[in-house]
C-alpha positions as CSV (number, residue, x, y, z in Angstrom):
1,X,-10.9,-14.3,24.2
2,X,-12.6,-12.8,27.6
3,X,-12.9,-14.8,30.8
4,X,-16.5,-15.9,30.0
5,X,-15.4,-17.5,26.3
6,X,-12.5,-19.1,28.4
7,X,-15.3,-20.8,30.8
8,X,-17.2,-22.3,27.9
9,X,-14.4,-24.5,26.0
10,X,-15.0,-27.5,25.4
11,X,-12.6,-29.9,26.8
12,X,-11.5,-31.3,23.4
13,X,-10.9,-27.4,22.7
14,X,-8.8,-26.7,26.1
15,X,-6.9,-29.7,25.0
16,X,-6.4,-28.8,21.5
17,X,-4.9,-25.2,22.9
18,X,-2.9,-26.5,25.8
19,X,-1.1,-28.9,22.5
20,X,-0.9,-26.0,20.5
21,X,1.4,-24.5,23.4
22,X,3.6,-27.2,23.8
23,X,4.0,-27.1,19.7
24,X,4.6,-23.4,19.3
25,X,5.5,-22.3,23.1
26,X,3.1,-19.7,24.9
27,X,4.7,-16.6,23.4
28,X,3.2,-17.9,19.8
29,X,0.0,-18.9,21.3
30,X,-3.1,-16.0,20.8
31,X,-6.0,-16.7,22.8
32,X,-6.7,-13.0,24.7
33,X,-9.1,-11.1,22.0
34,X,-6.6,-8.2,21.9
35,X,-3.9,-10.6,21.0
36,X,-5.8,-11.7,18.0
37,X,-7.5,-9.1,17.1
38,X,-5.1,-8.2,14.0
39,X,-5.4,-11.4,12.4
40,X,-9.3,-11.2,12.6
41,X,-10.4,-8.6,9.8
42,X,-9.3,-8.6,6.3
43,X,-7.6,-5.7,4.6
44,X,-10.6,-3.7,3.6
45,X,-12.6,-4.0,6.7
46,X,-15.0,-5.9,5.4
47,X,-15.0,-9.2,7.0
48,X,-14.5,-10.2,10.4
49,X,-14.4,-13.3,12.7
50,X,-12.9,-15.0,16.0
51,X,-10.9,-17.9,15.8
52,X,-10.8,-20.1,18.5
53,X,-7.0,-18.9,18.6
54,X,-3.9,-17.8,16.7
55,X,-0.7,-19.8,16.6
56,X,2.3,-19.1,15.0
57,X,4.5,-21.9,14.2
58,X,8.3,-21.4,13.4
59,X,8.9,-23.9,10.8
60,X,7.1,-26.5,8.6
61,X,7.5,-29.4,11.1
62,X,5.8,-27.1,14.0
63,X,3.1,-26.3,11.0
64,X,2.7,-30.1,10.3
65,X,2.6,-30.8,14.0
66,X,-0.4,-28.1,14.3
67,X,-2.0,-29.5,11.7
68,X,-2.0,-32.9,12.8
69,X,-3.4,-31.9,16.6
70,X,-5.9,-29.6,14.6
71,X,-7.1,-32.6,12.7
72,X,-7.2,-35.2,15.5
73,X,-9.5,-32.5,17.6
74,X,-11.7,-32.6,14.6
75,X,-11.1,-28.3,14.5
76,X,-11.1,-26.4,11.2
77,X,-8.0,-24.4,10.1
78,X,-7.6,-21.1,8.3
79,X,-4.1,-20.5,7.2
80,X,-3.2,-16.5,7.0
81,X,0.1,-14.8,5.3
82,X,0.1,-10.9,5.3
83,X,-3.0,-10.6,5.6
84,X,-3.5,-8.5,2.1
85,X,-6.3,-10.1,0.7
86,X,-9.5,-8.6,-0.6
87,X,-11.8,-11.2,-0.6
88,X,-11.6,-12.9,2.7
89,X,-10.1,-15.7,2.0
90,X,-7.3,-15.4,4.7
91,X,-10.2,-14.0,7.8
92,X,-12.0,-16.5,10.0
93,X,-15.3,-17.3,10.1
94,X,-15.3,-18.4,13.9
95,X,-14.2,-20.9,15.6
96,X,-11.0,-21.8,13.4
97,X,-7.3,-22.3,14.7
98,X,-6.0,-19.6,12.8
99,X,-2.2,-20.7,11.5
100,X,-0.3,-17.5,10.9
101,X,2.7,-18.3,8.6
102,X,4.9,-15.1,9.1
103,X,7.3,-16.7,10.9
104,X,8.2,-19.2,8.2
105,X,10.0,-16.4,6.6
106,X,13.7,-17.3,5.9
107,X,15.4,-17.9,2.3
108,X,16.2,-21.5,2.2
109,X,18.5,-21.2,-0.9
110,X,19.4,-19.1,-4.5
111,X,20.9,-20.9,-7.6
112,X,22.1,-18.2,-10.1
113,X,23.2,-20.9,-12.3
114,X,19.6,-22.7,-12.4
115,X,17.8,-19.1,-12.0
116,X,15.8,-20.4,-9.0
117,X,15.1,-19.4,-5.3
118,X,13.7,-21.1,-2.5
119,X,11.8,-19.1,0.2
120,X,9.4,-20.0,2.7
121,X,5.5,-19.0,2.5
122,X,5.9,-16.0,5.4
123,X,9.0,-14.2,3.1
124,X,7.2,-10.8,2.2
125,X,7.3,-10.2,-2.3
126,X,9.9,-8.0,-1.5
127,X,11.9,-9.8,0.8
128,X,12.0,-12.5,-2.2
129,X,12.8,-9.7,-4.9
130,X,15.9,-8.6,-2.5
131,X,17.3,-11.9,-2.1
132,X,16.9,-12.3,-6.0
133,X,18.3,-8.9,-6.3
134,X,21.7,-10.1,-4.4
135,X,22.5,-12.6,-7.0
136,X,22.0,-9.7,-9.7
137,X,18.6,-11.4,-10.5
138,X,15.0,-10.6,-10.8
139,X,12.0,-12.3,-9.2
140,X,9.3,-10.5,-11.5
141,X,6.0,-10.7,-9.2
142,X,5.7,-7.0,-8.2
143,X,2.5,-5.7,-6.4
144,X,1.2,-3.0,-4.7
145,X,1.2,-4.7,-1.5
146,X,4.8,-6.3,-2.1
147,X,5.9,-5.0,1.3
148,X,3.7,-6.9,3.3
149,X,1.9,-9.8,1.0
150,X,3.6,-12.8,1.3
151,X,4.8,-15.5,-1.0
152,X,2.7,-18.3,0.2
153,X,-0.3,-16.0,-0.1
154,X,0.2,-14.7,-3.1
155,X,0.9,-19.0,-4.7
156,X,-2.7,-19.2,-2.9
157,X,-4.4,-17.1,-5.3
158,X,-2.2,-17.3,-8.4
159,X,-1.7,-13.8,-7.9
160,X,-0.8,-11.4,-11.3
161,X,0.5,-7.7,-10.5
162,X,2.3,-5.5,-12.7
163,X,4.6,-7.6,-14.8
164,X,2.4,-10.6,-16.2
165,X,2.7,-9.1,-19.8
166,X,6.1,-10.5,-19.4
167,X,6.5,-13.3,-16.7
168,X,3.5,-14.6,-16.0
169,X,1.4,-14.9,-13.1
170,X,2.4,-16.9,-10.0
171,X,1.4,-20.2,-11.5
172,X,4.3,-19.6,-14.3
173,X,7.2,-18.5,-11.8
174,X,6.4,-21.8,-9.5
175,X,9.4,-24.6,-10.1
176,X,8.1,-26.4,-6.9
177,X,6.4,-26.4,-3.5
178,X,6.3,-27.6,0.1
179,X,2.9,-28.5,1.3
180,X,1.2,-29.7,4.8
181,X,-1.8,-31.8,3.6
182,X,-5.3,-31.9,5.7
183,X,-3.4,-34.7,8.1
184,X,0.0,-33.5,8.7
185,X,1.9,-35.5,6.5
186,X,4.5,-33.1,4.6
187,X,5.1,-33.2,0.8
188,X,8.2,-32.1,-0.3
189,X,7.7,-31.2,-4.1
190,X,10.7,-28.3,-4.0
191,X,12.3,-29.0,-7.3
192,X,13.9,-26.5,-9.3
193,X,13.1,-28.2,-12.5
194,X,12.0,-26.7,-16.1
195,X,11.4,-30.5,-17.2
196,X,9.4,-32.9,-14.7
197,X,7.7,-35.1,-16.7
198,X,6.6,-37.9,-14.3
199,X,2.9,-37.9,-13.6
200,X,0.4,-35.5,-12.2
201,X,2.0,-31.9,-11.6
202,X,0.9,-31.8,-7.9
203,X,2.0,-27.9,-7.3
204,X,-0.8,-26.5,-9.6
205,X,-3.7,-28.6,-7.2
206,X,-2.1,-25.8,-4.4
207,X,-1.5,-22.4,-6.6
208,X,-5.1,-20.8,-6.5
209,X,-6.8,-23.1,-3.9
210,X,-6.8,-20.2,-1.4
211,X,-5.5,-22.7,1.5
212,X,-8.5,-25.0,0.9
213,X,-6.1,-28.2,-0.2
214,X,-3.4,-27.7,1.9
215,X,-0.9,-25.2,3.9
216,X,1.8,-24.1,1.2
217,X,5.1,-23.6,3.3
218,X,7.8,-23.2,1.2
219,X,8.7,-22.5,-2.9
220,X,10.9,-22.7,-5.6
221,X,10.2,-20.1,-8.1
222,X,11.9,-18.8,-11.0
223,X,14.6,-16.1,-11.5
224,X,15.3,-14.0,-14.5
225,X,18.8,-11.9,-15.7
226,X,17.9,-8.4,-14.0
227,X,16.9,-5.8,-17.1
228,X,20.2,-3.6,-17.7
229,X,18.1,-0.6,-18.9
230,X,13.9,-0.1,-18.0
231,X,12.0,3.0,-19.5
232,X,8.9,4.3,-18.2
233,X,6.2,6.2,-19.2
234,X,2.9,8.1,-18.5
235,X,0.4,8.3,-21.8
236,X,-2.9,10.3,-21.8
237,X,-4.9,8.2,-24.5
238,X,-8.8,9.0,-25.4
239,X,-10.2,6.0,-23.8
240,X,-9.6,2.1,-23.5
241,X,-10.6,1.0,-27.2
242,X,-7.3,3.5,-28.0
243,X,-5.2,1.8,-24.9
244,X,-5.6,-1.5,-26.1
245,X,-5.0,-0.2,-29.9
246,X,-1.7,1.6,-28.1
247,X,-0.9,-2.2,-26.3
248,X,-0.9,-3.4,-29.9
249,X,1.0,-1.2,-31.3
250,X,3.8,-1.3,-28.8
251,X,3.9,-5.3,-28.8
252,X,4.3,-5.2,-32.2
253,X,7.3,-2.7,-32.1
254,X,9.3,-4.4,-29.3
255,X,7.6,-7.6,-28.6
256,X,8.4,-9.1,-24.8
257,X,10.4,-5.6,-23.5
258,X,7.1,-4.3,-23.1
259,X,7.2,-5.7,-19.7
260,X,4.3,-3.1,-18.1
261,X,1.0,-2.1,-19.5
262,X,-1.3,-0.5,-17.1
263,X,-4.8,0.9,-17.7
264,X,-6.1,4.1,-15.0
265,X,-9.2,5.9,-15.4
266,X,-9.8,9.7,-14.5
267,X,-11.6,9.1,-11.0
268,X,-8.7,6.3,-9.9
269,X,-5.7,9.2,-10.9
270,X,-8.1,11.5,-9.1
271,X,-8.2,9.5,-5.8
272,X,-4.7,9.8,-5.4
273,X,-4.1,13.0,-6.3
274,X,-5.9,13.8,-3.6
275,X,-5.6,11.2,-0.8
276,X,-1.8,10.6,-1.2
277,X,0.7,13.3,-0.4
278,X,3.6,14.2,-2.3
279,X,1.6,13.3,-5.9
280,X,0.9,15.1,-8.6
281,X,-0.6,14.9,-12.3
282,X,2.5,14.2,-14.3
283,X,1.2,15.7,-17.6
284,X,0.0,19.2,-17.1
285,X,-1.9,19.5,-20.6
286,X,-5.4,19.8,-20.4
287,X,-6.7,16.1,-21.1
288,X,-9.8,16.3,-18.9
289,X,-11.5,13.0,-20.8
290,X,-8.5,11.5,-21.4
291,X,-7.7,7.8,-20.1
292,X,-3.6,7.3,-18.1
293,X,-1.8,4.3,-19.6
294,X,1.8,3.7,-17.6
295,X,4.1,1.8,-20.3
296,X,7.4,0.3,-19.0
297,X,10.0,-1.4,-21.4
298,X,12.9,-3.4,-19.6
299,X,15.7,-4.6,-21.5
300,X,19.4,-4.2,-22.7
301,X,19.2,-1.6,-25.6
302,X,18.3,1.8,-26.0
303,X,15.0,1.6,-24.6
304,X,14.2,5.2,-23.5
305,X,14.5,6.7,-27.1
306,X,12.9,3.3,-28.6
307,X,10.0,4.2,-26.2
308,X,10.0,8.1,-27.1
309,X,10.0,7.1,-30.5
310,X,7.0,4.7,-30.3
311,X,4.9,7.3,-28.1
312,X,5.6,9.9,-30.9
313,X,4.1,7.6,-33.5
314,X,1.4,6.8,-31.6
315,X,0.4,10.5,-30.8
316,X,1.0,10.8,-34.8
317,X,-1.3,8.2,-35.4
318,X,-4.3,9.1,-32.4
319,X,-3.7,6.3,-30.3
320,X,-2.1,8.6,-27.8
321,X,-2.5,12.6,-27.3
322,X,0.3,13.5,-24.8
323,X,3.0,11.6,-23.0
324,X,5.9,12.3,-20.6
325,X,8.9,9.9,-20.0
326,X,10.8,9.4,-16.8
327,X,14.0,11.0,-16.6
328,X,15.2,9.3,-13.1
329,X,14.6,6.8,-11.1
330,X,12.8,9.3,-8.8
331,X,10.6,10.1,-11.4
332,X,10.0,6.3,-12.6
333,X,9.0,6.0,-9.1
334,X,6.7,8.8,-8.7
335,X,4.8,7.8,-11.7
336,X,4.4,3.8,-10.4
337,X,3.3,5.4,-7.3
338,X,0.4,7.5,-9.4
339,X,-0.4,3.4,-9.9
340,X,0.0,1.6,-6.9
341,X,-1.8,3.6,-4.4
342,X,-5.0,3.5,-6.0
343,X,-6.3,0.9,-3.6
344,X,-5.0,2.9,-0.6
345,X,-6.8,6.1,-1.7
346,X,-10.0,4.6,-2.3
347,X,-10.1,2.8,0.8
348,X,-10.0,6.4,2.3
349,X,-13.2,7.2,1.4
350,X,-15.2,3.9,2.2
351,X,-16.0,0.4,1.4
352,X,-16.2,-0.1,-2.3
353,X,-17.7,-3.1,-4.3
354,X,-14.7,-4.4,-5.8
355,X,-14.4,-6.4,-9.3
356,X,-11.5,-8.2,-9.6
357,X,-12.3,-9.1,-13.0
358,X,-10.4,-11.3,-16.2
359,X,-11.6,-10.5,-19.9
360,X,-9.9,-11.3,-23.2
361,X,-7.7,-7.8,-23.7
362,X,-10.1,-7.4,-27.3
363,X,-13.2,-6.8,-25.2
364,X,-12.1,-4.8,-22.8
365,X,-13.3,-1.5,-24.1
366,X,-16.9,-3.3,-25.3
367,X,-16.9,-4.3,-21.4
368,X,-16.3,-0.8,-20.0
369,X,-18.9,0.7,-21.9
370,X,-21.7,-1.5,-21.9
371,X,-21.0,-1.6,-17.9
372,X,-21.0,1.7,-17.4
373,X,-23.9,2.4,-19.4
374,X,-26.0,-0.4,-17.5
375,X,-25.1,1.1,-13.9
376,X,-25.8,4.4,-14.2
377,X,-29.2,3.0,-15.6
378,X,-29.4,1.5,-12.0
379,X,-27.5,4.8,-10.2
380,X,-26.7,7.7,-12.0
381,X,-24.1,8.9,-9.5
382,X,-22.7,6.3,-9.2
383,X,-18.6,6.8,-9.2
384,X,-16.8,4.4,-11.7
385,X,-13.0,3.6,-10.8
386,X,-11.5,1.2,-13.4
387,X,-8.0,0.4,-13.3
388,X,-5.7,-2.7,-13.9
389,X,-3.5,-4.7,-16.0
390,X,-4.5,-4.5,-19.5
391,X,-1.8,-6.4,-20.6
392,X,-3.5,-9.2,-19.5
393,X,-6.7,-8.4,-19.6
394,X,-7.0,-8.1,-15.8
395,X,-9.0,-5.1,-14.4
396,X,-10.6,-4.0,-11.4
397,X,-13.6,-2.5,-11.3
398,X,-14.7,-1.3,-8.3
399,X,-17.8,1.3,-7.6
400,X,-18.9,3.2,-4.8
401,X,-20.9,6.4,-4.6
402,X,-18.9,10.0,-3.0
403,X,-21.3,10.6,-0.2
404,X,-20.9,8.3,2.6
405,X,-24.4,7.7,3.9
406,X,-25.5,7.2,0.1
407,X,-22.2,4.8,0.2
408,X,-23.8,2.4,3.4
409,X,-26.9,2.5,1.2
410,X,-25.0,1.7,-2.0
411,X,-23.0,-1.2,-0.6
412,X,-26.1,-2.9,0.1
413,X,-27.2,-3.5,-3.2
414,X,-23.8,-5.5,-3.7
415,X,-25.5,-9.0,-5.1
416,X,-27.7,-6.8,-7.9
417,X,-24.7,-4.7,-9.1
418,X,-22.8,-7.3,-8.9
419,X,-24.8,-9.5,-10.9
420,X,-24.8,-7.1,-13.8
421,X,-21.2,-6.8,-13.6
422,X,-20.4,-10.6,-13.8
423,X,-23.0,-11.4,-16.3
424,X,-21.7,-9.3,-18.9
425,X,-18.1,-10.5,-17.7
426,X,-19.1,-14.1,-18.9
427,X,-21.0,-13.1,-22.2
428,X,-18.1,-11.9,-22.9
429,X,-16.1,-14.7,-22.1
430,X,-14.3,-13.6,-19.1
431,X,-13.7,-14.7,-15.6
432,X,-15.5,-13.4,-12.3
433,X,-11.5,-13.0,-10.4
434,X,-8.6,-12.7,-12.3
435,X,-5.7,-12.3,-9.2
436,X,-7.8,-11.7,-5.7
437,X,-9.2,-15.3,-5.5
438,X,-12.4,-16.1,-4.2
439,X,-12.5,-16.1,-0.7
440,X,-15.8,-15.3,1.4
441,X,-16.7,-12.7,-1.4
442,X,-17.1,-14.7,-4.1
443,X,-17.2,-18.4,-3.2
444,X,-21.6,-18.5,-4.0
445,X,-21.1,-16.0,-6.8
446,X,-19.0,-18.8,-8.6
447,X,-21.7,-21.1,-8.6
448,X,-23.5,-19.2,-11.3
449,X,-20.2,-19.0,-13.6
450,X,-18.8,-22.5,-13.8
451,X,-20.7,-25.4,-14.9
452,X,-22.2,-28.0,-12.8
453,X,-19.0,-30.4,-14.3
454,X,-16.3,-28.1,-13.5
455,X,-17.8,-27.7,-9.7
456,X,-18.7,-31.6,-9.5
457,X,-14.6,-31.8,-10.2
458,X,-13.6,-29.5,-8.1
459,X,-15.6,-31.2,-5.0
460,X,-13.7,-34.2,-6.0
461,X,-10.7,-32.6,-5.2
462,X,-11.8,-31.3,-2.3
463,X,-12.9,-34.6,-1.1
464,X,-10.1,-36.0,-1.8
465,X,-7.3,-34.4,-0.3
466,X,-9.8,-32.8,2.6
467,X,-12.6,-35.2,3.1
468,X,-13.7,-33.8,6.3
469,X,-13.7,-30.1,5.1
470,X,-11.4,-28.7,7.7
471,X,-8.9,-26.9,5.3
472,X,-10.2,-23.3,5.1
473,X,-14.0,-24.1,5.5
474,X,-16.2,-21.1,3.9
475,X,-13.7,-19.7,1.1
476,X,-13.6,-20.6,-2.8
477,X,-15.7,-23.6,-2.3
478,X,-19.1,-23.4,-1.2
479,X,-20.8,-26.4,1.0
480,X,-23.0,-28.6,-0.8
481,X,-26.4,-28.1,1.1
């Protein structure tokens, strides 16, 4: 904030930050507009604004305590983790006391006996998956971003990743959670129960409401017996209608040790290939149509020559034309990496229009095809790069065009493409976001996908937890005009 935005605050504002000081001490305090400049646009670029500051308490009684000075200054609140996102749900609009929960990032407790963990919101995935990992257990959610996201953002939008086939989505490894409501007050829900049957289940109000209900500060979330064995694989198949037969087919044959299924088109594979060093094409055949799957089973038997064998039989029977298992852990790492630096590559190249985008797994080749055929009706050069969890029926969707100045021109026909892509995602039955939330991005869109009961409930909510809107204002839920 420069010395003329310092002259204008309001007095209810200078006292609001000179309470925020004495809460979190001037070293946690951000007011100078290099200071908060990193907390002020989302991962992609794509949205930015200026809070009135950043402040980064240390625990969940210097959160309440913010909360509570935020509320009796009548200020709005934006709650931020690592800053991942892809929708905007974590960036200021302007204006906000920004609440960075990164320092909330200690394990509060692990319970091999009763499977569980408890970590606070600002614990990175992987810090979480360590800390599991020390107890010779596993804490499933895996992501891309696992290094940086954090727990608490990743409860905010129910986030999925790579191992929902099995596990679950964030929603299913939540036991219990600690919560700062819109007026301080603390709710300890942080129960490691399987069995709580004793009124309204309060934690799912907070998984997937994108900070808008409440500050989430801590977890309990559920462990699993670490796999003794995992076998991985990279499949060329002929397209998605043969990936999903291939999904099918595997389920059948081992049931829940098929633990990963993930879809990659030709353009996502080629993005990396050439953006991200130290890659290469795994199979060297010549598949130049051909569709990636990466398989993983994870278990306690012989699972790399059950997979060989179940690959073989599906190249007997067409599902599959060529496939190479991993021999190593190096190598089971280079071919997850093929996968989880697609996002990074892209972003290389420009702003896309991203489709985080949820469709029952038995219309997911129907969906490819009639959206492909409908937006290169609108732009033939378009470029297509469709990835994602098939497992689940999760994929992203994102288009862009190769030349950048067409790109600038491209992005700005965002609401018409991306009305064609979400109105074939509901004919089909599907869902608008699967994993990214809604955020800035989407938060209007929604409007036109859920009916008039389901957003008349959903204001309820709102209302009642957050009467005055100051929980997140601008993300997942739009204003009522």
């Amino acid at each position: 904030m420069d010395a003329t935005a310092k002259s204008t605050l309001t007095a209810t504002q200078t006292a609001l930050l000179a309470e925020l000081r004495r809460i979190a001490s001037a070293d946690y305090l951000c007011i100078d507009a290099a200071d908060i400049a990193p907390f002020c646009t989302d991962w992609r670029g794509r949205y930015t604004g200026e809070p009135l500051c950043v402040v980064q308490p240390a625990n969940t009684d210097e959160v309440a305590a913010v909360v509570r000075a935020c509320a009796a200054a009548g200020v709005p609140m934006v709650p931020q983790g690592g800053n991942t996102g892809l929708c905007g749900g974590a960036t200021p609009m302007g204006g906000e006391v920004l609440i960075s929960l990164r320092r909330l990032n200690r394990i509060r407790s692990v319970d091999a006996e009763n499977n569980a963990l408890t970590a606070e919101a600002g614990c990175t995935l992987h810090a979480v998956q360590e800390a599991a990992c020390a107890i010779h257990r596993l804490f499933p959610l895996s992501l891309a971003s696992e290094g940086s996201a954090t727990l608490g953002g990743n409860l905010s939008t129910n986030a999925g990743g790579v191992q929902v086939l099995r596990y679950g989505n964030a929603r299913e490894l939540t036991l219990g959670l600690e919560v700062v409501l819109p007026d301080g007050r603390i709710w300890n829900g942080l129960r490691a129960l399987r069995k709580d049957n004793t009124g309204y289940d309060l934690k799912h109000l907070f998984i997937g409401a994108e900070g808008t209900l409440g500050l989430i500060t801590a977890a309990t979330v559920k462990l699993f017996p670490r796999p003794g064995a995992v076998a991985t694989a990279w499949v060329a198949v002929p397209g998605p209608a043969a990936a999903v037969a291939l999904l099918g087919y595997l389920r059948d044959l081992v049931d829940d040790a098929l633990t990963a299924f993930e879809l990659i088109d030709q353009n996502s594979l080629a993005l990396v290939l050439r953006h991200i060093p130290g890659t290469r094409n795994p199979l060297r055949t010549g598949h130049p149509d051909a569709w990636q799957v990466l398989v993983e089973f994870s278990g306690h038997d012989e699972l790399t020559q059950r997979l060989e064998n179940a690959l073989r039989g599906a190249i007997e029977n067409g599902q599959a034309l060529d496939a190479i298992l991993a021999k190593s852990e190096a190598q089971r790492q280079a071919l997850w990496a093929l996968r989880e630096h697609i996002s990074a590559a892209q972003k290389n190249e420009g702003v896309s229009i991203k489709h985080d985008i949820a469709l029952p797994v038995s219309r997911i080749d129907e969906f490819i095809r009639r959206a492909n055929i409908a937006l290169r009706g609108h732009s033939s050069d378009i470029r297509i790069v469709c990835f994602g969890h098939v497992g689940d029926g999760n994929l992203h969707y994102n288009l862009s065009k190769v030349d950048s100045q067409s790109n600038e021109n491209f992005i700005a026909q965002s609401p018409v493409l991306n009305k064609i892509v979400y109105d074939l995602v509901s004919a089909l039955g599907g869902s608008i976001s699967a994993e990214h939330g809604l955020g800035q991005l989407k938060c209007h869109a929604v409007l036109q996908y859920k009916s008039q009961t389901e957003m008349d409930l959903m204001r309820v909510v709102k209302t009642a937890f957050d009467p005055r809107g100051l929980m997140n204002p601008g993300k997942l839920l739009p204003a009522v005009n």
